[in-house]
C-alpha positions in Angstrom: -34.7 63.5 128.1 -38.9 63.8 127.2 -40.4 65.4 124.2 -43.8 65.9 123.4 -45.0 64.8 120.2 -48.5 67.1 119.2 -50.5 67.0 115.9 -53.8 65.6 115.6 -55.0 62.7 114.2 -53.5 60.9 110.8 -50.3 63.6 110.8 -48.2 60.3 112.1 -47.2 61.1 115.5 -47.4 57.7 116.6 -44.9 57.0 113.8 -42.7 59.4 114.2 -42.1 58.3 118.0 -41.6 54.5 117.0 -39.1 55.8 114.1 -36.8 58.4 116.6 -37.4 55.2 119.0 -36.0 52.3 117.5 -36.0 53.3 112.8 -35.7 48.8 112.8 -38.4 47.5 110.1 -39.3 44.6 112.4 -40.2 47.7 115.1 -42.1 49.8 113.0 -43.9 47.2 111.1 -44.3 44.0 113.6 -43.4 45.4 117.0 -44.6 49.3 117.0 -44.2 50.8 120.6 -47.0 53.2 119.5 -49.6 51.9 117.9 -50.6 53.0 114.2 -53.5 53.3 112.0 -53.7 53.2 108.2 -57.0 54.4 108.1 -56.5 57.8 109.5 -58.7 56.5 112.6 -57.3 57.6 115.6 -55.0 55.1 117.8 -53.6 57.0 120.2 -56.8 56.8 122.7 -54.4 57.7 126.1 -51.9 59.7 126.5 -48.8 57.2 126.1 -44.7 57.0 126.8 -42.0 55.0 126.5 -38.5 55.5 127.5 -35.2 53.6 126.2 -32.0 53.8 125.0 -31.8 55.2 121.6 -29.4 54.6 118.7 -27.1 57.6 117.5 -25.0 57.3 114.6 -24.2 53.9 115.2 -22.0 55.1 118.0 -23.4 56.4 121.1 -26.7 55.7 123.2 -28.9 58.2 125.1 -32.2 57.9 127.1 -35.3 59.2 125.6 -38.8 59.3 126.5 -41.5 60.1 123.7 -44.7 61.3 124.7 -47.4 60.2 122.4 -50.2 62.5 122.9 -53.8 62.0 121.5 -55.5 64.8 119.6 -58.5 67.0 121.5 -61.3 68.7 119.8 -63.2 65.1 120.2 -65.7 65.7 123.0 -66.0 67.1 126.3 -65.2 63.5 128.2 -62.9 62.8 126.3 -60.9 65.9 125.6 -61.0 66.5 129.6 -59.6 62.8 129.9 -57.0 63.4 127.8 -55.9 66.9 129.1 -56.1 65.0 133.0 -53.7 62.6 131.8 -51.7 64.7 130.2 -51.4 66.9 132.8 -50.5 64.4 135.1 -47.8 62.7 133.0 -46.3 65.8 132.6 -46.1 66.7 135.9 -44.4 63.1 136.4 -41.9 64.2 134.2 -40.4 67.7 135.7 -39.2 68.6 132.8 -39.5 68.7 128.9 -36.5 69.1 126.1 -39.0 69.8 122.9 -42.0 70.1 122.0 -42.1 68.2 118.4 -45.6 69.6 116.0 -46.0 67.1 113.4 -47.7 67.7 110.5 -47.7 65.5 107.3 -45.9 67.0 104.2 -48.7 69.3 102.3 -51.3 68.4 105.1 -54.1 71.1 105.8 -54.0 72.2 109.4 -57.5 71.5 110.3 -59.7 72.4 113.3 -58.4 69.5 115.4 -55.0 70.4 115.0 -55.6 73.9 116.0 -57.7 72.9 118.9 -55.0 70.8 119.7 -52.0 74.1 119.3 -54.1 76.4 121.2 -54.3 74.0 123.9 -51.0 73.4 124.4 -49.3 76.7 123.6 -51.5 78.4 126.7 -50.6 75.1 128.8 -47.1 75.3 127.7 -45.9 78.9 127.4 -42.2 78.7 129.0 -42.0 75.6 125.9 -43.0 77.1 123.7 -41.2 80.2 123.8 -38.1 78.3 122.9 -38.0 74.8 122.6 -40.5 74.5 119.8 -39.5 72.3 116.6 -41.7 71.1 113.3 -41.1 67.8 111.8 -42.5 67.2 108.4 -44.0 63.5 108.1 -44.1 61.7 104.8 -41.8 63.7 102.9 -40.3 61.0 100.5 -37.2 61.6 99.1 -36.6 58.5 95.9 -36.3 59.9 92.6 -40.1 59.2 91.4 -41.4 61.3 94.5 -38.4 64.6 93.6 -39.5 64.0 90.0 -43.5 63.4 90.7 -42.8 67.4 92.8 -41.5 68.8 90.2 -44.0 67.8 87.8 -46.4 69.2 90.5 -44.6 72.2 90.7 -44.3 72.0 94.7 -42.6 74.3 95.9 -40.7 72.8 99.0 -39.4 75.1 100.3 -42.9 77.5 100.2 -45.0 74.6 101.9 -42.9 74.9 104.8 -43.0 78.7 105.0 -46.7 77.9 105.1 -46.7 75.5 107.7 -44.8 77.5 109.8 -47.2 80.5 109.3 -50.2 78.4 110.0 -48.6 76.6 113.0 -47.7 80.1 114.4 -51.9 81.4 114.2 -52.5 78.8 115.9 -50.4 79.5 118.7 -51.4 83.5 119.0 -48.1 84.2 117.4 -46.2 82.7 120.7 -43.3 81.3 118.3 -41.4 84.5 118.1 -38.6 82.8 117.0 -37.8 80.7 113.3 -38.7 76.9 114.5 -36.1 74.0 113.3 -38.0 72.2 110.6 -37.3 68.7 109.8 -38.6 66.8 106.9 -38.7 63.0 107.2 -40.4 59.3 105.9 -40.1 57.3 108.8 -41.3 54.4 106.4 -39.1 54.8 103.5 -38.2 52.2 100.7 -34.8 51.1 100.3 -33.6 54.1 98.3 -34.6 56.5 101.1 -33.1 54.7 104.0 -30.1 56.2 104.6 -31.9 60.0 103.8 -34.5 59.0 106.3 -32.1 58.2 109.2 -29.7 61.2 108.9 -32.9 62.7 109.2 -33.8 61.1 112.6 -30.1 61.3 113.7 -30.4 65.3 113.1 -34.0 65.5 114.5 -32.4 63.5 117.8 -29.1 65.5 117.8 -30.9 69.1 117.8 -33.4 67.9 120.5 -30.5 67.2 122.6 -28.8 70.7 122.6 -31.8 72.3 123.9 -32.5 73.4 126.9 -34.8 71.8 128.9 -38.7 73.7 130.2 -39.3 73.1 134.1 -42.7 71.7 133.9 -44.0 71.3 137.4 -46.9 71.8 139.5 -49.2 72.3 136.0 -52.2 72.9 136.1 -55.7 71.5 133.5 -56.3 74.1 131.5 -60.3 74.3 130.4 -61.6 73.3 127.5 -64.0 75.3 125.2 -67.5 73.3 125.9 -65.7 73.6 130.1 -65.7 77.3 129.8 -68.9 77.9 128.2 -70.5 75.8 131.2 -68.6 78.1 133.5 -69.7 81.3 131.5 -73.3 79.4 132.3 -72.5 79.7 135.4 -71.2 82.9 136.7 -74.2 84.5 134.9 -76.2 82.5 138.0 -73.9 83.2 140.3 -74.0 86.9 139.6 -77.7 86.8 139.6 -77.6 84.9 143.3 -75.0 87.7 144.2 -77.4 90.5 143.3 -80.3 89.0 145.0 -78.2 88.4 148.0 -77.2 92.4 147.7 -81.2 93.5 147.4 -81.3 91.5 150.6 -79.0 92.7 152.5 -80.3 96.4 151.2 -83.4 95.3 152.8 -81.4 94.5 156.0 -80.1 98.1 156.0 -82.7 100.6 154.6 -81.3 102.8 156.8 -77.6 102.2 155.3 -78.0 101.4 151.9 -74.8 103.4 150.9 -72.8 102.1 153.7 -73.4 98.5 152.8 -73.0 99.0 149.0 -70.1 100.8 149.2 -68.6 97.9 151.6 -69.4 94.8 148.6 -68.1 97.3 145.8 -64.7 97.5 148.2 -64.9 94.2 148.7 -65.3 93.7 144.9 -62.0 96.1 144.4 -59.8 94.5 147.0 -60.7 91.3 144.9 -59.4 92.5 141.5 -56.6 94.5 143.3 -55.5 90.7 144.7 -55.9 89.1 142.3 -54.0 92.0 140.1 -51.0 92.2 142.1 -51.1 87.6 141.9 -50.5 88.4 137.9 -48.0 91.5 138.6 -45.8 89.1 141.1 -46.4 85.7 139.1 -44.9 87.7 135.9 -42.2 89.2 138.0 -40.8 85.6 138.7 -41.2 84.4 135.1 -39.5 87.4 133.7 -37.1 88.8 136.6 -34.4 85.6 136.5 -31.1 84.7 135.4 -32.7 82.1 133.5 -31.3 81.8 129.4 -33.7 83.0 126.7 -33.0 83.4 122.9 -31.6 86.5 121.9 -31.6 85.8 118.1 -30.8 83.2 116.0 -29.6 82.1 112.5 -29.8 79.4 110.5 -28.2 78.2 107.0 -29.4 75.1 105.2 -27.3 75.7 101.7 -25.9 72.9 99.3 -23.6 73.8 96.1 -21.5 72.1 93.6 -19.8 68.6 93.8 -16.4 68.2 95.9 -15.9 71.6 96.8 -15.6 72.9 100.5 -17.1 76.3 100.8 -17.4 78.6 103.8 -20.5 81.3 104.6 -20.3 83.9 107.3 -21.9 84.8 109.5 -23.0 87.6 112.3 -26.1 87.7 114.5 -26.4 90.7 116.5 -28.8 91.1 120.1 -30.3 94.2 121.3 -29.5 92.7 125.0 -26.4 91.4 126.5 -25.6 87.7 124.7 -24.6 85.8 128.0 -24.1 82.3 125.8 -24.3 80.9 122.2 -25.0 77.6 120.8 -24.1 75.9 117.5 -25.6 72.8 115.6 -24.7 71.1 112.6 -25.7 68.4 111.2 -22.3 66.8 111.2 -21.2 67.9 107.8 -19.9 71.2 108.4 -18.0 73.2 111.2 -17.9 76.2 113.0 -14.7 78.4 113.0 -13.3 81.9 113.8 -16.2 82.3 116.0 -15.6 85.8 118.4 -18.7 86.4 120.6 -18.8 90.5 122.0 -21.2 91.6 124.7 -24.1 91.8 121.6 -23.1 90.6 118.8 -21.7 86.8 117.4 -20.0 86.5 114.3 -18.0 83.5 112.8 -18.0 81.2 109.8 -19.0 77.9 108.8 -17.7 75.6 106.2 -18.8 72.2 104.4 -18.3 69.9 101.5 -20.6 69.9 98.4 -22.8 67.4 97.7 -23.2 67.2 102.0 -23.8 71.1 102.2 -23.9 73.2 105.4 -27.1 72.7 107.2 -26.5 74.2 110.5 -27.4 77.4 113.2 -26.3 79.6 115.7 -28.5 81.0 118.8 -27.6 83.3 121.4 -29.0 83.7 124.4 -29.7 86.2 126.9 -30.9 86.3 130.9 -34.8 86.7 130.9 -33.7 89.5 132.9 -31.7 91.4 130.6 -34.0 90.6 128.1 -37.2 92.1 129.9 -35.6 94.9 132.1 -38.1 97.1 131.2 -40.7 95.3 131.3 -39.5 94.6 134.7 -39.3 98.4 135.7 -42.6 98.8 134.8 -44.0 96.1 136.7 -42.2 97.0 139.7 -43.9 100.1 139.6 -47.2 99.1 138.8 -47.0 96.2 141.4 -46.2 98.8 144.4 -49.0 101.5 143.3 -51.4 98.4 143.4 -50.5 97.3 147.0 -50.8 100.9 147.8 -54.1 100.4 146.5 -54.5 97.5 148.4 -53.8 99.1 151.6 -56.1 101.9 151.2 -58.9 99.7 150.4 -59.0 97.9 153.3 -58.8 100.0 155.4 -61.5 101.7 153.9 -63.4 98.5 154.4 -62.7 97.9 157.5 -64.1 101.1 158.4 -67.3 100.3 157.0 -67.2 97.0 158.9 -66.7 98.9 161.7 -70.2 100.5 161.2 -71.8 97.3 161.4 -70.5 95.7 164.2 -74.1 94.7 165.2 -74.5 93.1 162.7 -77.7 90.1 162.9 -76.6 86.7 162.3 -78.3 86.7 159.0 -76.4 89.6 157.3 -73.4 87.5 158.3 -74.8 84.7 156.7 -75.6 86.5 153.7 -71.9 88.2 153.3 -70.6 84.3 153.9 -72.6 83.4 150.7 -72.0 86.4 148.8 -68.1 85.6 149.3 -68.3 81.8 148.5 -70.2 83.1 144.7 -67.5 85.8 144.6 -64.7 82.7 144.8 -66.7 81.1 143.0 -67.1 83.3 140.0 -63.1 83.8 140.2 -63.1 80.2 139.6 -65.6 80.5 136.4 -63.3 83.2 135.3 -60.3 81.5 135.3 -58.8 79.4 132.0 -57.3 77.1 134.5 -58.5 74.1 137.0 -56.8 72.1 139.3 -56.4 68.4 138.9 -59.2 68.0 141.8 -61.7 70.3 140.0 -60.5 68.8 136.5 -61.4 65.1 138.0 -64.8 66.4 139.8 -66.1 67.7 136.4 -64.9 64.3 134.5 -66.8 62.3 136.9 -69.9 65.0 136.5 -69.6 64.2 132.8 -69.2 60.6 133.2 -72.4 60.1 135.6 -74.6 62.4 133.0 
């Protein structure tokens, strides 16, 4: 099981992966798997992860891999480093349970960390559609730190509404869904200890129950200072296309109309490919049995001492619910639970003083979910082949007009074609790991 840990620099990721690791003071203080910095200076400099055997409840072991990730918005070497390595790592890994976004208790969200979001929420779409989660660092929990709140007047419970607002901007609103939020001191004192690691243990138990994102075949997507070079350079490349087009006009005095109206098919059958590409590549994300969420609901309630209480509750789905699945966090229980073609209802009950903390999601086929999204893109996909069609054989009646063509208006098509792939590639958000790698080593030999 792998899980990304994002958050940029100082919001203790690297802590948080040695705590869910191995919570041991002799590992977090002498022997840290991920190195830390008390300075705020970043010390995650690679993209780093460890798998091992983790520690549940004193009763049970499971494999986990953390993913330490560093944060971007640095430079253009190194953010395209980092983004090649992780990349690459994630590739390695086929798949990814969660997707953890630390951010330290009452911490601004600051241009790194968005940098960082934006990054990874376009990378990362499938992820973060469902398998997001927040985890709060440096929330203590002794008596002087409640006390030292409430003399504050912090409002818990309003910072984390805020954090999950702020996280969501930076994602362009992909987290359509309420995010499990965790609030934790991976180094707590002795009065904390036991809070802290029911923490981790609920952190480690949710990530489990989630589905795991298919994560192959990724590719790098571009920075910003990447795509400003690009945007550089399609304005040349568009220039060397039009002064290839005046040449070949000069070629062809005699069919000027002929010839421009062959490029400007040539330009349409372009789009029109590269249009139906999108339609079919959103077709085979969205037209699958795969599971989605449907809706979701969530209690975190306490109440008085020694008393066992018992909410209901009823979540309903304007698709077909093909599955549900519960958490707790191993205080409360689940009963009476009837699940209908759209709707699940139940209850759950707990003990005061341990209180019900606990959810429900359903889920749905992507298929279900999307059908008419998926009508509509049927439909648009076959008008665009019909397109398609029509244009070249349009073209290929033009080309059919030039079949003596010299050598050099061949030449000069080839080029114009090669700045037309060319200028796709500028256009694009994403790179391969080849192209990633050749512009590292350009920015390496500058």
């Amino acid at each position: 099981m792998s899980v990304l840990l994002i958050g940029s620099t100082g919001m203790g990721k690297s802590t948080l992966g040695n705590y869910l690791l191995d919570p041991d003071d002799k590992h977090m203080f002498d022997n840290q798997t991920f190195a830390t910095s008390t300075d705020n200076r970043p010390m995650t400099q690679e993209v780093k992860s460890i798998c091992q055997k983790v520690q549940i409840n004193n009763c049970r072991n499971e494999s986990l891999e953390v993913i330490d990730t560093p944060g971007l918005n640095e430079d253009a070497e190194k953010d395209l480093s980092h983004m090649i390595e992780i990349i690459r790592k994630l590739n390695n890994c086929k798949e990814i349970k969660a997707c953890i976004l630390v951010v330290k208790f009452k911490a601004k969200i600051d241009v790194q960390y968005k940098a960082t979001l934006e990054y990874y929420s376009k990378l990362l779409p499938g992820l973060f559609e469902r398998n997001v989660i927040i985890v709060m660092t440096d929330y203590a929990t002794d008596d002087n730190s409640v006390k030292r709140r409430e003399r504050l007047r912090i409002d818990v419970e309003q910072v984390k509404r805020n954090t999950i607002l702020e996280l969501d901007k930076c994602t362009n609103s992909q987290i359509t869904y309420s995010p499990q939020i965790f609030m934790i001191d991976c180094l707590p004192n002795s009065d904390e200890m036991e809070t802290s690691q029911n923490e981790r243990t609920a952190i480690l138990e949710h990530i489990f129950q989630l589905p795991p994102t298919k994560v192959e075949n990724l590719q790098v997507a571009k920075t910003d200072y990447v795509k400003q070079k690009d945007a550089k350079k399609y304005e040349k490349l568009q220039g060397e296309i039009e002064g290839y087009k005046e040449r070949l006009k000069e070629q062809y005095k005699d069919s000027e109309k002929v010839l421009d109206d062959t490029h400007q098919k040539g330009m349409r059958i372009t789009q029109v490919e590269n249009e139906i590409q999108n339609l079919e590549k959103k077709l085979r994300d969205k037209n699958t049995p795969e599971n989605i969420v449907a809706a979701h609901w969530s209690i975190s309630e306490e109440g008085r001492m020694f008393r066992w209480f018992t909410r209901e509750f009823s979540i309903e789905s304007e698709h077909e619910i093909t599955k549900y699945t519960t958490w707790t966090n191993g205080y409360c229980k689940f009963k009476e639970i009837v699940q209908t073609s759209k709707l699940v209802k139940g209850k759950v009950g707990g003990r005061f003083m341990r209180g019900i903390y606990a959810s429900v999601t359903a889920h749905t086929e992507k298929r279900m979910k999307y059908t008419e999204e998926i009508t509509d893109l049927q439909r648009h996909l076959k008008m665009q082949e019909e397109f398609l069609i029509e244009f070249k054989k349009d073209r290929q009646k033009y080309r059919n007009d030039h079949v003596k063509k010299s050598r050099e208006i061949e030449l000069l098509e080839k080029c114009i074609a090669e700045r037309n792939d060319d200028a796709a590639k500028c256009l694009s958000d994403l790179m391969t790991m080849e192209e990633a790698m050749s512009r590292l080593n350009d920015e390496v030999a500058k």
